[in-house]
C-alpha positions in Angstrom: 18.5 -118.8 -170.5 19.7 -120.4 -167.4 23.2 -119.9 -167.2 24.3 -118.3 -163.6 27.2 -116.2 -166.0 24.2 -114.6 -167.9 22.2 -113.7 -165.3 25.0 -111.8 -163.6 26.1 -110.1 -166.9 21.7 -109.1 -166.6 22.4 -107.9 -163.3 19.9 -111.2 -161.6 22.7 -112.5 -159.6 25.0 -110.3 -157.4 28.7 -110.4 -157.9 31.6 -108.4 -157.1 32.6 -107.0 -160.4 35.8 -105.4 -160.8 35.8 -104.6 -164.7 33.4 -103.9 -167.2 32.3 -102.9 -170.6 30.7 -103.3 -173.4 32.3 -106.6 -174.3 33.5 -107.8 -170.9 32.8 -108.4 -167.4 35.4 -109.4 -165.1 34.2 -110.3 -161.1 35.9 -112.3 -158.2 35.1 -116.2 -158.1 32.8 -116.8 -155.3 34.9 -120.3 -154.5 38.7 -119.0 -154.7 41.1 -121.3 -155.6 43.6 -118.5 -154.9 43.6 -115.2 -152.9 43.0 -113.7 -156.2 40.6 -115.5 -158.3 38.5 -113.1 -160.6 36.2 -114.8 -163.4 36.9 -113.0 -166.8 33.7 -113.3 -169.3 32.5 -112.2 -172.8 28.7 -110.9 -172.5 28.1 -112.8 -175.8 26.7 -116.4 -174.8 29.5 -118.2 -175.8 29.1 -121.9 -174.6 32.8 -122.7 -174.3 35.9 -122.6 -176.5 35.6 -125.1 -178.4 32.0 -123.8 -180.0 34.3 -120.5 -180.3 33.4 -119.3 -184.1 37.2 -117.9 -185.7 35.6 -113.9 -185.5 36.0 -114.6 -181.9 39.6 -114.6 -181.2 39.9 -110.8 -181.2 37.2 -111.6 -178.2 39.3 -113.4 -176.5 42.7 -111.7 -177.0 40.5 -108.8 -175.0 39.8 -111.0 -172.4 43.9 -111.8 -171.9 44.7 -107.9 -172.0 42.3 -107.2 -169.1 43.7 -110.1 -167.4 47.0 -108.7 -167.4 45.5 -105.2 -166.9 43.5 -106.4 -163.8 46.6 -108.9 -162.7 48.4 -105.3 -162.1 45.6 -103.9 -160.6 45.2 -106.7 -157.8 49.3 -106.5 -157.3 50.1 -110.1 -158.7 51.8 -109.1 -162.0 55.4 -108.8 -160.6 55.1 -111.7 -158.9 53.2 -113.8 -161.0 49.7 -115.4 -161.7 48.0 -118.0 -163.9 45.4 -117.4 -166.8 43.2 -121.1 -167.7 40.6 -121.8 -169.5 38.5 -125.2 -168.8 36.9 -126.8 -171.9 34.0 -128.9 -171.2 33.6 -131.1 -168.2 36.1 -133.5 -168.5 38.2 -130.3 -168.8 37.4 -128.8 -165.5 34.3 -126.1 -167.2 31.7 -126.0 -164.5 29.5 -123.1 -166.4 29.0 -123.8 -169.7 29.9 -120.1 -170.5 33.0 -119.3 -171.7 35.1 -117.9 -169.1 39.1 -117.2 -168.1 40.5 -117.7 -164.3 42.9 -115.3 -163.3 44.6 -116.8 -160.0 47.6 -115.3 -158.3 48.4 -113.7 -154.6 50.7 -117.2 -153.8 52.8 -119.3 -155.2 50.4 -121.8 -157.5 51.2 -125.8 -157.8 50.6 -128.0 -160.4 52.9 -125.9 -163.2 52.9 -127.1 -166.3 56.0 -126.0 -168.2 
């Protein structure tokens, strides 16, 4: 398979991983948007949201409670921080793995609501 989120969950491409287990993998984006910008990932191949099958919303309810888990780690929970998802290109998704931004450390723009 040649997707870069893959081959770092098989331990082919380097990264900077801050969580893991047997579900998840969680390691700091190598273009921050932010001063905190970890990439949060199932191991499971999971193209994007939108191919999500419904057995995999527990999946991704994990993924939000080791966001917050890690957002307290890295010192941006009091403060504040941003979880996204992108869905498919015209939605931002540059890997076509599913995957969950967790940005904070400054005040973000572009707020919606």
């Amino acid at each position: 398979m040649d997707c870069v989120f893959c081959k770092i969950i098989a331990g082919e491409i380097p990264a900077d991983i801050v969580y893991h287990d047997k579900e998840i993998i969680a390691f700091r984006d190598i273009n921050p948007q932010a001063p905190l910008h970890l990439i949060i990932i199932p191991r499971e191949h999971i193209p994007s949201l939108d191919q999500m099958k419904e057995s995999d919303s527990a999946l991704v309810g994990r993924m939000v409670a080791i966001a917050n888990k890690l957002a307290k780690d890295e010192g941006v929970a009091e403060k504040g921080y941003r979880l996204a998802f992108n869905c498919g290109k015209e939605g931002g998704q540059l890997v076509p793995h599913l995957h969950m931004h967790l940005l904070g450390g400054r005040k973000l723009s572009g707020a919606l609501g």
